[in-house]
Structure formats: C-alpha cells, structure tokens
C-alpha positions as CSV (number, residue, x, y, z in Angstrom):
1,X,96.4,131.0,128.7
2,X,93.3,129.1,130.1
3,X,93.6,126.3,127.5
4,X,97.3,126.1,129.0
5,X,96.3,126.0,132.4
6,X,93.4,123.8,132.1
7,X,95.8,121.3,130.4
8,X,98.8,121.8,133.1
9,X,95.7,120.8,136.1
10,X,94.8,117.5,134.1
11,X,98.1,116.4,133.9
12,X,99.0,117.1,137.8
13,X,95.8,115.5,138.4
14,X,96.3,112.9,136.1
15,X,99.5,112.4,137.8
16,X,98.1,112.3,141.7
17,X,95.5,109.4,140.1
18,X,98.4,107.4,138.6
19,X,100.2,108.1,142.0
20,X,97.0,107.0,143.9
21,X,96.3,103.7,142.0
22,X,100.2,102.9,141.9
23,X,99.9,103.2,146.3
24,X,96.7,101.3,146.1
25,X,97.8,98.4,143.8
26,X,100.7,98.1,146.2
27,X,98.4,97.7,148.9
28,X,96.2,95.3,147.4
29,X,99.5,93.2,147.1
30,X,100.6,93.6,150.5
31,X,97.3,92.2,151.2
32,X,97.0,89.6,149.0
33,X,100.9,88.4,150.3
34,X,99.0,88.5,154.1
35,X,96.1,86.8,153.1
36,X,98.4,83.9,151.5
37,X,100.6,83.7,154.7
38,X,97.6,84.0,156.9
39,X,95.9,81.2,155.3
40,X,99.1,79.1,155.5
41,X,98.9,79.3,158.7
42,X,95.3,78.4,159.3
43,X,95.9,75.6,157.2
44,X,98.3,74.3,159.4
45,X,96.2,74.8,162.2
46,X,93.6,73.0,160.8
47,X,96.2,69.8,159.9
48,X,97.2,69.8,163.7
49,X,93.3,70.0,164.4
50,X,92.3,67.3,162.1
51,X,94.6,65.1,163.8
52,X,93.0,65.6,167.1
53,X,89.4,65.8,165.6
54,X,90.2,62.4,164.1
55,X,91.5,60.2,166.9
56,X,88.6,61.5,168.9
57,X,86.3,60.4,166.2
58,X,87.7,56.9,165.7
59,X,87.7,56.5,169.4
60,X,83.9,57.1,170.0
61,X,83.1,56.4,166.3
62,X,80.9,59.0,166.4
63,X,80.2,61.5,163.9
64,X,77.3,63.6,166.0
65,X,79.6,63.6,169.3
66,X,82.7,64.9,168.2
67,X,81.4,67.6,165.5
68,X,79.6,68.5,169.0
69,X,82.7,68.3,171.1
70,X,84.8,70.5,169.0
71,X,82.0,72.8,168.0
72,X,81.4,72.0,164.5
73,X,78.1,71.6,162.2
74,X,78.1,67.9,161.9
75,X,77.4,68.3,158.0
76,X,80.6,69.9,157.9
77,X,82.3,67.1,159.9
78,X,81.3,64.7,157.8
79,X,82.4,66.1,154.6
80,X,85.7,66.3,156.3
81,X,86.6,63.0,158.2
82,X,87.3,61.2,154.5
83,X,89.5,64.1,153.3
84,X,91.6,63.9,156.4
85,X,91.5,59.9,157.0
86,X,92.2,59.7,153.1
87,X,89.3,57.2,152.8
88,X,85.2,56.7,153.4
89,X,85.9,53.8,156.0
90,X,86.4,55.3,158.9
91,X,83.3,57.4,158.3
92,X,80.8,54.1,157.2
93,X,81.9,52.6,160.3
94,X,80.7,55.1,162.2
95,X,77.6,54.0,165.0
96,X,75.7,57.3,163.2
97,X,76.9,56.8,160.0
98,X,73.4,55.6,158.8
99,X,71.6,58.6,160.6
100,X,73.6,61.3,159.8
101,X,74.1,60.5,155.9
102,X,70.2,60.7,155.8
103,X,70.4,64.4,157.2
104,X,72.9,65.2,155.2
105,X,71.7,64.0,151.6
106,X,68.3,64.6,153.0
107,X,65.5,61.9,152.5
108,X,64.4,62.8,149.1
109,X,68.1,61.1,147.7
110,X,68.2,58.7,150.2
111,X,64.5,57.4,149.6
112,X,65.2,57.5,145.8
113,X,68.0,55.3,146.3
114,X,66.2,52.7,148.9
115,X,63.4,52.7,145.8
116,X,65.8,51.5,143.2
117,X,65.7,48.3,145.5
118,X,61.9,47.9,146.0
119,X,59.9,45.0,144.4
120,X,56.9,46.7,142.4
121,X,54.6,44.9,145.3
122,X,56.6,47.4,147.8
123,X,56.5,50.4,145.7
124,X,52.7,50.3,144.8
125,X,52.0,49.5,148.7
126,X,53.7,53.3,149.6
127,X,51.7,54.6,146.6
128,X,48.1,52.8,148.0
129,X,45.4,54.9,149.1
130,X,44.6,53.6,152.9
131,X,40.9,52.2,153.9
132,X,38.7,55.2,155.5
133,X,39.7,54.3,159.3
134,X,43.4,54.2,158.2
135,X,43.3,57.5,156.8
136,X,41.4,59.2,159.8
137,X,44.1,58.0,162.0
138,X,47.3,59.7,159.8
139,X,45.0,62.4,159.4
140,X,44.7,62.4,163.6
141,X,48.1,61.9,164.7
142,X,49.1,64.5,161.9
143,X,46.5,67.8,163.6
144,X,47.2,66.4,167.3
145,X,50.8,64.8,167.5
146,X,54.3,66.2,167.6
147,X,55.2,63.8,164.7
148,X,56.9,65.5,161.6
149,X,56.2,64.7,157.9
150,X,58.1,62.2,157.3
151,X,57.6,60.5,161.1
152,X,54.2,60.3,159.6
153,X,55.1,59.3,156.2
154,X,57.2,56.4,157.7
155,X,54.7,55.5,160.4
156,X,51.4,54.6,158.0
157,X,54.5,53.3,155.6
158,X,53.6,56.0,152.5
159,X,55.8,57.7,150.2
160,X,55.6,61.2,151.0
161,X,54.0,62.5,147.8
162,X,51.6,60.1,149.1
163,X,51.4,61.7,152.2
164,X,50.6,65.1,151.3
165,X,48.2,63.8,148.3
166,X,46.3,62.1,151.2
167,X,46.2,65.5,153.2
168,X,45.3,67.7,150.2
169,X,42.4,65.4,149.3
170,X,41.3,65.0,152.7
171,X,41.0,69.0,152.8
172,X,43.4,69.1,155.5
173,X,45.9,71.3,153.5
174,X,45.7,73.3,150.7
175,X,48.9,73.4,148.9
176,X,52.2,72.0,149.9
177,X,53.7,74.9,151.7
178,X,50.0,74.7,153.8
179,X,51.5,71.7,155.7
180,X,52.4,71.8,159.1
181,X,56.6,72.5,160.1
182,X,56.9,72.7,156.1
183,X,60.4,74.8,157.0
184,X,61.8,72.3,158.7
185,X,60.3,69.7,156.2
186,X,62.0,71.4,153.8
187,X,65.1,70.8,155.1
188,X,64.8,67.0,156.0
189,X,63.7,66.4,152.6
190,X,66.0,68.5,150.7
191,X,69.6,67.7,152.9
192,X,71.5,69.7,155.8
193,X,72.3,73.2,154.5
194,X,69.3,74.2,153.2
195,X,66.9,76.7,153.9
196,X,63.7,77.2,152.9
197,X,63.1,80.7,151.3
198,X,58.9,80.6,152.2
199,X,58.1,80.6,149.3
200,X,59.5,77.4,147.2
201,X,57.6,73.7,146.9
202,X,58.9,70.7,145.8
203,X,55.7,69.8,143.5
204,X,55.3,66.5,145.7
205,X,51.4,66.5,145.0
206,X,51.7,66.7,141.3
207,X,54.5,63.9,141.4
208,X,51.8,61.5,143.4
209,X,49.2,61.9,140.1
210,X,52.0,62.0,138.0
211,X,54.0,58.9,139.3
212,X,51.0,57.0,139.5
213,X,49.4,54.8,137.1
214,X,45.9,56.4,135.9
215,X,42.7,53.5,135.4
C-alpha cells in the first residue's frame, strides 16, 4: 500500500509542478508581450526626441552642447546623430567634431592614424631622445604642473611611448601604471567608455624599445 501511495503523491506533485511551470510560462509571455509593447513605445519616444535633439544640434552645430542640454553622455550623442540624420555630415561639420572624435576613439587610434601621414623625418623627431636641459624641463612641468600625459606628450612634441620611456629612465616612474592620473590616462588613450580596472597597462614602454631602431 505504501508503494501505492508513494506513487499517487508523485503524480499529484508531478501534476502541481506541470501546473506551476504552465502559470509561469504564461507569465513569462505576458511579460515578454509588455516588454515588446513597452519598448514600442520608447522607441517612438525616442524618434520624436531625435527630432528635437537633432534640430538643436544642427542649430548650434554642437556636439558637446546639446548631449549637455538634453542630458546625454556626449559619446553616446555622437554615435547617434548619423543614425538619426541618415549620414556622417551633419556630425563632421560639427565646430567639435575634431575634439570630440579624439575622446571618443581615444588618442591611441587617432595618433595611429595621424602617423600613417608622417614623413620618417617627423616620426623619428617624436621618437628622439631630448638634450639633458630638454628633458629636465618635461621631467619639471610633469612633478609640478597640472598638465596630463598626453598635454605633456604633445607639449615637448613626443610620442607617448616616448614619453613614459623618458620618465622610466629618468627614474621618475617605475612602471607604467606608476605614472601620475594613469586612470584618467587610461581613458584618454584608450577612448570614451572605458575604465581602467587598476591593474591593466598598455605595454607603452616596451613598444618605445620595440618600435625603435636598435644601433
């Protein structure tokens, strides 16, 4: 009689699962059939928005102003403005177009790209080592001004591996991550949207020996 009444309580429970996972499934469908109607709706929010957004922007030309006016991360904006105006033109005529592509690719792309245009006489001046008095002023302005990395970098007109090749020789940093604001380093270098986890390098001092030409 046990046997029996074991098997009788597996099927009922058996039963209340299937029951269960039938009510569930149906929810999970209403959902799904909510989330579909809900994002209709946002998407035609967002239309009626990008319309707005957009004759703003082509009125101030803009990209930095209006993804501040209507609260946006400007990386985001101007991802956005060619999808809605159907083009790039509207967004390379921008006043900031120059500036905010740059923060957005980050300078690593962007330099490689302005490299692909540089004579060898150009290339090998970023990658010289500066006379002594040169090198006490980067090393100066780098301990007791507010500039950043690549202010630096673009100041004494070195490429950065340069840069922090001069500052590890020069015993002013250790290792790459030793370098001063490397966070938000990383980020300039690297392109809006990233975030440095504390712990990750670029390798920019090996790719100074490595790029350059030994004796």
């Amino acid at each position: 009689m046990s046997r029996y009444f074991c098997a009788d309580a597996i099927c009922e429970e058996n039963k209340v699962l299937r029951e269960t996972i039938a009510s569930l499934e149906s929810q999970i469908q209403r959902l799904k059939d909510k989330n579909r109607t809900l994002n209709q709706v946002i998407d035609a929010r967002n239309q009626e928005d990008a319309v707005e957004i957009l004759e703003y922007f082509h009125s101030c030309s803009s990209i930095r102003n209006t993804a501040w006016k209507y609260n946006m991360e400007m990386e985001d904006l101007y991802e956005s403005i060619p999808e809605w105006d159907g083009c790039r033109d509207g967004l390379q005529s921008a006043d900031d177009y120059h500036e905010c592509r740059i923060e957005v690719i980050g300078r690593q792309e962007y330099d490689e790209e302005q490299e692909c245009d540089m004579e060898p006489e150009e290339l090998e001046h970023l990658m010289r080592t500066p006379e002594p008095e040169e090198i006490t002023k980067i090393i100066t302005d780098y301990k007791n001004t507010s500039l950043g990395l690549y202010d630096l970098a673009d100041k004494y007109e070195l490429k950065i591996n340069n840069l922090f090749r001069l500052l590890k020789e020069n015993k002013v940093i250790e290792k790459e991550t030793d370098a001063k604001n490397y966070q938000s380093f990383y980020v300039e270098h690297n392109g809006a949207g990233t975030e440095w986890d504390h712990k990750s390098e670029f390798g920019l001092i090996d790719a100074f020996y490595d790029a350059k030409p030994h004796p």
